[in-house]
LOLUM-195757 format. One line per 2 residues: their letters; for each residue x negated, y negated, z of C-alpha. Coordinates in steps of 0.2 Angstrom, whole numbers. Last residue first. Layout:
A) X/Y/Z | ...;
end
This chain:
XX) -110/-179/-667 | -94/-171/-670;
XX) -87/-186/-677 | -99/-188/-688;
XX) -102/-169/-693 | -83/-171/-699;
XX) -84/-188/-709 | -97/-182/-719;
XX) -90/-163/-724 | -73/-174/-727;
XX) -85/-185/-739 | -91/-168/-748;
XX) -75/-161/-752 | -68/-179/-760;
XX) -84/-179/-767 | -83/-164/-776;
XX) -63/-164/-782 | -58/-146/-779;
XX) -51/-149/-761 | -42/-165/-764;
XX) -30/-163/-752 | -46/-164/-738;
XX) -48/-182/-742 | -32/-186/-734;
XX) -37/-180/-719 | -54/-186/-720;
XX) -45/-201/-720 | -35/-198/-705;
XX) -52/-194/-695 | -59/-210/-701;
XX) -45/-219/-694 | -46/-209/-678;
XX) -65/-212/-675 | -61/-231/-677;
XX) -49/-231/-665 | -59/-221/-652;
XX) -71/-236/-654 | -88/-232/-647;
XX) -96/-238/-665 | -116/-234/-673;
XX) -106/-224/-685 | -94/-234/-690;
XX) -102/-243/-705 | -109/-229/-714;
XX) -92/-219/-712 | -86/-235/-720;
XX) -97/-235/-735 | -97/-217/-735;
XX) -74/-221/-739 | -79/-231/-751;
XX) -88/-219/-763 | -75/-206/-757;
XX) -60/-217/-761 | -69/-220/-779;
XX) -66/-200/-781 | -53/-201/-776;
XX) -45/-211/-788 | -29/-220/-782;
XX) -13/-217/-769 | -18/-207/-757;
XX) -38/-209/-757 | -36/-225/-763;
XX) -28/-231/-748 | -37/-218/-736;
XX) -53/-228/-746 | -46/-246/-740;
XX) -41/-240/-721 | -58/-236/-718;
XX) -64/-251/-725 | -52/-262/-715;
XX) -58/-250/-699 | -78/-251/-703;
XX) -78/-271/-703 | -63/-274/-691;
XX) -81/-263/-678 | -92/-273/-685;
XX) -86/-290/-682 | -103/-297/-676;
XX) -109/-290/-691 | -100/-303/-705;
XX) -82/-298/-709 | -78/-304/-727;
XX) -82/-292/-738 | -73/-279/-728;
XX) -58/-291/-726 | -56/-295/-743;
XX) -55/-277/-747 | -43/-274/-738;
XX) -32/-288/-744 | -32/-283/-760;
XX) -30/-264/-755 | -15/-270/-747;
XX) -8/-281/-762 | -10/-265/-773;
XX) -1/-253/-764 | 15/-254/-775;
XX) 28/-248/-764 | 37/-233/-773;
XX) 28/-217/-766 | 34/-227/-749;
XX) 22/-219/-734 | 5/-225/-740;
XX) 9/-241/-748 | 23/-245/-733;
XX) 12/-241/-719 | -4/-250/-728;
XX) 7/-267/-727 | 6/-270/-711;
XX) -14/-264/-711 | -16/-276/-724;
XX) -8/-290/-714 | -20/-288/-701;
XX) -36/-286/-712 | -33/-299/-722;
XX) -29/-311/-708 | -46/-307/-699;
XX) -56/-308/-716 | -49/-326/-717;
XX) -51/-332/-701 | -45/-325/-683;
XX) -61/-324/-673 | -63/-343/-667;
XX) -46/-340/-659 | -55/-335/-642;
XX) -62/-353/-642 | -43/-362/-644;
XX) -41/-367/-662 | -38/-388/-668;
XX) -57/-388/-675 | -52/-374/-686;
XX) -37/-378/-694 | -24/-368/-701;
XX) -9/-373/-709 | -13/-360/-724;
XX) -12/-348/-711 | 6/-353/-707;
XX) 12/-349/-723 | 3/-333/-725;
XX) 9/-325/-707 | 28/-329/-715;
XX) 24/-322/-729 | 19/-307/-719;
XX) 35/-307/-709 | 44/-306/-726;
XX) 37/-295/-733 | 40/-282/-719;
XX) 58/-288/-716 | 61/-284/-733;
XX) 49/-268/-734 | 57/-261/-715;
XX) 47/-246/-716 | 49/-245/-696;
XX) 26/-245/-694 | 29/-261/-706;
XX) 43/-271/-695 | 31/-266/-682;
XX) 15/-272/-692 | 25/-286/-700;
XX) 30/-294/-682 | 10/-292/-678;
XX) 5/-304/-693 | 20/-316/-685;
XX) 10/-315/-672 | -8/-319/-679;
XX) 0/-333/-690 | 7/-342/-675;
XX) -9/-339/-667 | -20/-346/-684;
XX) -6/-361/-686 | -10/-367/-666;
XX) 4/-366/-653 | 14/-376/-643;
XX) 28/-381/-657 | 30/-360/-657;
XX) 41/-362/-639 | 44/-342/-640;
XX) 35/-333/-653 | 25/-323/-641;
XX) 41/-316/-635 | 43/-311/-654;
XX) 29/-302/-655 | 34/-293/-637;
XX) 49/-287/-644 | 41/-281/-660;
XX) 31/-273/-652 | 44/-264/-641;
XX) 53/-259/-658 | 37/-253/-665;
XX) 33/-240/-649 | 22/-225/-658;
XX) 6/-230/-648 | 0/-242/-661;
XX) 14/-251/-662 | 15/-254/-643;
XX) -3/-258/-645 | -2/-273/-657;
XX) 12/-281/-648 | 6/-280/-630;
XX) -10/-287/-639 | 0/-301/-647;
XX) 10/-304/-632 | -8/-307/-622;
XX) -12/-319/-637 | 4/-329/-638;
XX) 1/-331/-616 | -18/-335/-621;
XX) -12/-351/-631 | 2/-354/-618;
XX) -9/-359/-604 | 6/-363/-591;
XX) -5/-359/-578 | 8/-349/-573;
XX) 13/-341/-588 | -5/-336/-593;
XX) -8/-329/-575 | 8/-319/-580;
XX) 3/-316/-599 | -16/-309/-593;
XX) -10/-298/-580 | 2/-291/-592;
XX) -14/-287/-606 | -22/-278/-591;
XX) -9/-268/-586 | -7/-262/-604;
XX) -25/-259/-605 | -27/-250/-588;
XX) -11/-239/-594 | -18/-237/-611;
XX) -35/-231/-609 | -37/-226/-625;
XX) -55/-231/-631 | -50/-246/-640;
XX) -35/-252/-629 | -47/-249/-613;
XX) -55/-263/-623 | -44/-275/-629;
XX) -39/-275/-610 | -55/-281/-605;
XX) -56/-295/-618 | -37/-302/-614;
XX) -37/-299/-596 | -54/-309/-595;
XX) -48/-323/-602 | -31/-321/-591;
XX) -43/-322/-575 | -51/-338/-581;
XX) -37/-347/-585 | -29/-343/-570;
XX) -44/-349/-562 | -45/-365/-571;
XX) -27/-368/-568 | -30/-364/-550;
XX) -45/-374/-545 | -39/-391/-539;
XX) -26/-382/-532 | -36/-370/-521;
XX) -38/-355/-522 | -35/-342/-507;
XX) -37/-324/-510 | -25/-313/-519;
XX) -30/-314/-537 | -49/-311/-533;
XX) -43/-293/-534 | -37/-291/-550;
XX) -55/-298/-555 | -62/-287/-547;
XX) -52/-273/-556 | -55/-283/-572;
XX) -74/-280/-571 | -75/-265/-565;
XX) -63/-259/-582 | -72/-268/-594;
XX) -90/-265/-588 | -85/-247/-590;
XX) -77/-250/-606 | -93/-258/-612;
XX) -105/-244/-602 | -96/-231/-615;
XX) -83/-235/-623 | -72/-251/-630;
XX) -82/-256/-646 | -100/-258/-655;
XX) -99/-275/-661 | -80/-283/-656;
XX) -81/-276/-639 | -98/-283/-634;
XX) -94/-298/-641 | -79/-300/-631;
XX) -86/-292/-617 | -100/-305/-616;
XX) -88/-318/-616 | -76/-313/-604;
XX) -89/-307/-590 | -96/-326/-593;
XX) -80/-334/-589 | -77/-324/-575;
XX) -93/-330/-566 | -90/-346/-571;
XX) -72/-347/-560 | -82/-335/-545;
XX) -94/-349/-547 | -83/-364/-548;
XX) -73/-358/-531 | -60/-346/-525;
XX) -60/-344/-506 | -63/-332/-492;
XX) -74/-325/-506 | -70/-305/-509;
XX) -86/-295/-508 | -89/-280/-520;
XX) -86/-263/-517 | -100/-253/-511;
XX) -113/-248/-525 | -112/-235/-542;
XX) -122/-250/-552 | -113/-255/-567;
XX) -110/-274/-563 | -126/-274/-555;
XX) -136/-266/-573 | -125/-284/-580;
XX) -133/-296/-567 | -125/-315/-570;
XX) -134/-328/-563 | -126/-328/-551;
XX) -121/-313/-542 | -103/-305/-539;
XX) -107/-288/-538 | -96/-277/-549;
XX) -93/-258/-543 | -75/-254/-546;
XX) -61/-255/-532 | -50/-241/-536;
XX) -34/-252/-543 | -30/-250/-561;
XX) -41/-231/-563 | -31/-223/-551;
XX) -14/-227/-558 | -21/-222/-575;
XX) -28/-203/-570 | -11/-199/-562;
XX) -1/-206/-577 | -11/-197/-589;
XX) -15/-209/-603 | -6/-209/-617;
XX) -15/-210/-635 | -18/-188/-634;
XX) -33/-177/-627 | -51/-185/-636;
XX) -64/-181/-624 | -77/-192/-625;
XX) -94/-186/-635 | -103/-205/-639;
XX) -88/-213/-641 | -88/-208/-659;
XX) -79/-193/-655 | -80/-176/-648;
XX) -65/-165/-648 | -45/-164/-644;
XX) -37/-169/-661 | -23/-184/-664;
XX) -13/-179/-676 | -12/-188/-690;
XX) 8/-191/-696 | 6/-210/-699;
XX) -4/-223/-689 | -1/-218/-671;
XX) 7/-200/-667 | 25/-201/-659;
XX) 27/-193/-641 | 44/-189/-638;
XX) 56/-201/-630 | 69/-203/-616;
XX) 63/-195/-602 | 43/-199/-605;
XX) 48/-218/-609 | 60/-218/-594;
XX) 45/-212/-584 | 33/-226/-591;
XX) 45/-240/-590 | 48/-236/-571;
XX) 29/-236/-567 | 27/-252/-575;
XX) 41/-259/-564 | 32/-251/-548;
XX) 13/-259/-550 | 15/-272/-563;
XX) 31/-279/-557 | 31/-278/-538;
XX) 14/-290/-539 | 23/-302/-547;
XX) 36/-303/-533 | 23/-299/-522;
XX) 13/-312/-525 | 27/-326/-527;
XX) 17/-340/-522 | 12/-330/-506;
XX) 20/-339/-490 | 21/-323/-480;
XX) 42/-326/-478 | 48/-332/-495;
XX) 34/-319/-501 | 43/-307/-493;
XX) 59/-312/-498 | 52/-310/-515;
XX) 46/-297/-516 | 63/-284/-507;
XX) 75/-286/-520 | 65/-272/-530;
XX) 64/-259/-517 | 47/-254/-513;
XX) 44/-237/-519 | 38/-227/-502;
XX) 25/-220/-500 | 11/-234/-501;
XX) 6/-234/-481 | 13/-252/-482;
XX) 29/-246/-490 | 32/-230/-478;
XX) 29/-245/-463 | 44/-255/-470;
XX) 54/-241/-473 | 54/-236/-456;
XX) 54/-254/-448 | 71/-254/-456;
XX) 74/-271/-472 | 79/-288/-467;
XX) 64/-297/-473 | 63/-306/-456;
XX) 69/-290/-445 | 57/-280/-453;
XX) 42/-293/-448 | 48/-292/-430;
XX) 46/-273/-430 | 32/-270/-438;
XX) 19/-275/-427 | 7/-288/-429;
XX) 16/-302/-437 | 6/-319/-437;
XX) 4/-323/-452 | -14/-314/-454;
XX) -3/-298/-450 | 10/-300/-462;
XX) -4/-302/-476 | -16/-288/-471;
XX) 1/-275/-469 | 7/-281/-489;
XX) -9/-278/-496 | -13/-263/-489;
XX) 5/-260/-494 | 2/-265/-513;
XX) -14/-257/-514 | -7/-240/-510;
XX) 5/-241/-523 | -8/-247/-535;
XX) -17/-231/-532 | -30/-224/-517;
XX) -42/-238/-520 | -31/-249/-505;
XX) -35/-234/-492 | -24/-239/-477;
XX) -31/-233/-459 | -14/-227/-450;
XX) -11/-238/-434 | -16/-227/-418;
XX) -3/-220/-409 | 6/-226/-396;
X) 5/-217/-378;
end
């Protein structure tokens, strides 16, 4: 007697999502055993079957005949990336390279933060933890108008449509916007990051139904909007893997519909949290991915990638090449103009290009005694007096970054009366970065033990992140 087909549990891990997916698909085209199918994508009904029930690593020749066969656009084949070729990077990383601590030597310190009392462990997320996290089907409802305490509700999964329309489209539209300014005023945790993450998982999953041509760009569009902001913040609170994933999503719905002013800002992210996470030489890599074709993009995305170039060539203490990827970032800045920027762009102005090439230029000033810091404390203090509220969080990091400056390389006691300024502006943040930054300057502030203030700002900056 044959047994019953195994019940497939598509929240169980990206693995498991791939074969649920894989088994619904072949069924709906006509496949409902295993057998026939295998023959077609010329691979053993035993392998086959341990791919559906995700335990078995789908071979990497294998996505596309099986899209050539199910009809799927190149699902799989896109799919296969993201959820095994991810996987693979990871492992190599872990074999082939120590962990590296972000932003300089600080150590990252297991404790409460400005999240609100997260735990801090370390800038990599577990690999158990992140594989969970990408594909357990989160608890958005997809209601119109737009119902945020829905979106955060512990409820079933949500309901797929048979078929993408206008509202799912709209719908996705207004997640990205409200998490965007979410993100950029009080940062990545708490109910944002959970928003964040619900959000993108539906949204990962509206990728497999049917759409129809009229709709995809927008959709594609829309779905690489909301990679961009979600992504942003895991990245603030951490959550690498989802983050990572994320930003990917983005560039390949970007790439498809050919929207090349979100692809240069997916790049850019991928960029900017490489470097963060210790891996300049990938950032780099991705910058200059973003880079490719140039003639399509705007001055202010040219300028942001080219800012991220000097972050990496930065982070390798490169001054030439650091210098000069900055002056690059300058000369297309001056290009800029407003009217001709994506909406998304809108954010990148002055203060935002200060900021960014400052922190470039802050990894040589703090780690060569004999680069004058001055042209990054110039640019940092642009940016803090030139970030308005809705920018809180750039606000408290420039400002941060100015009185650890000082602190190194200046007065310290005019690094502690900058550095209040920014413990001041940080403290209403859920921004993991931000608790680290000021964390790093009450490092730097704890070599100047005798100086008063230096003591007392590293007394300040202690109860805040403990509160």
């Amino acid at each position: 007697m044959p047994q019953p087909e195994k019940i497939l549990d598509p929240s169980r891990s990206p693995e498991a999502w791939f074969g649920h997916e894989l088994r619904l698909r072949r069924k709906e085209a006509g496949f409902p055993t295993a057998a026939p199918f295998a023959a077609k994508v010329q691979v053993s009904v035993d392998v086959l079957l341990k791919i559906e029930k995700g335990v078995y690593r789908c071979p990497e020749d294998l996505p596309p005949r099986l899209d050539a066969a199910l009809q799927t656009g190149g699902l799989f084949t896109r799919a296969w990336a993201m959820v095994f070729g991810d996987a693979d990077k990871r492992r190599r990383d872990a074999d082939n390279r120590r962990p590296r601590t972000p932003e300089g030597d600080v150590q990252r310190l297991a404790g409460r933060m400005l999240e609100g009392g997260a735990p801090s462990s370390s800038t990599r997320s577990p690999d158990p933890l992140y594989r969970r996290q990408f594909l357990v089907l989160g608890s958005l409802l997809a209601l119109d108008p737009l119902d945020l305490s829905a979106l955060l509700s512990p409820t079933t999964p949500p309901a797929v449509p048979h078929q993408i329309s206008s509202r799912e489209i709209r719908q996705l539209q207004q997640i990205a916007t409200g998490l965007h300014t979410w993100d950029n005023t009080y940062g990545g945790g708490g109910l944002i990051g959970q928003l964040a993450t619900d959000s993108m998982q539906w949204a990962i999953r509206l990728l497999s139904v049917s759409c129809p041509p009229s709709h995809r760009s927008d959709f594609l569009e829309a779905v690489a909007r909301l990679g961009l902001v979600a992504g942003a913040s895991q990245f603030d609170v951490y959550r690498h893997g989802d983050a990572r994933l994320a930003f990917k999503v983005a560039v390949e719905c970007a790439e498809e519909g050919q929207h090349w002013h979100l692809r240069a800002k997916g790049y850019s992210f991928l960029a900017r949290q490489a470097i963060w996470v210790g891996d300049a030489d990938d950032g780099l890599t991705n910058a200059e991915k973003g880079l490719v074709r140039s003639d399509r993009l705007t001055a202010s995305e040219r300028a942001m990638l080219h800012t991220a170039r000097a972050r990496a060539f930065g982070k390798l203490r490169n001054v030439q090449e650091t210098i000069a990827a900055v002056g690059a970032a300058d000369d297309a800045f001056a290009q800029r103009r407003p009217e001709d920027e994506p909406p998304w762009m809108a954010y990148y102005d002055a203060a935002q290009h200060n900021g960014d090439t400052a922190h470039a230029l802050w990894d040589l000033a703090v780690g060569i005694d004999e680069y004058d810091p001055a042209q990054a404390g110039q640019r940092f203090a642009a940016a803090v007096s030139g970030h308005g509220p809705q920018f809180a969080r750039s606000k408290a990091m420039s400002c941060t970054k100015l009185a650890s400056l000082v602190m190194r390389r200046g007065d310290p006691r005019e690094a502690a009366s900058i550095g209040r300024k920014a413990v001041a502006l940080g403290g209403d943040l859920t921004s993991r970065r931000a608790a680290d930054d000021l964390r790093q300057l009450g490092q730097f502030a704890s070599r100047h033990p005798k100086i008063q203030e230096a003591a007392a700002l590293k007394e300040e900056i202690d109860a805040t992140l403990r509160a």
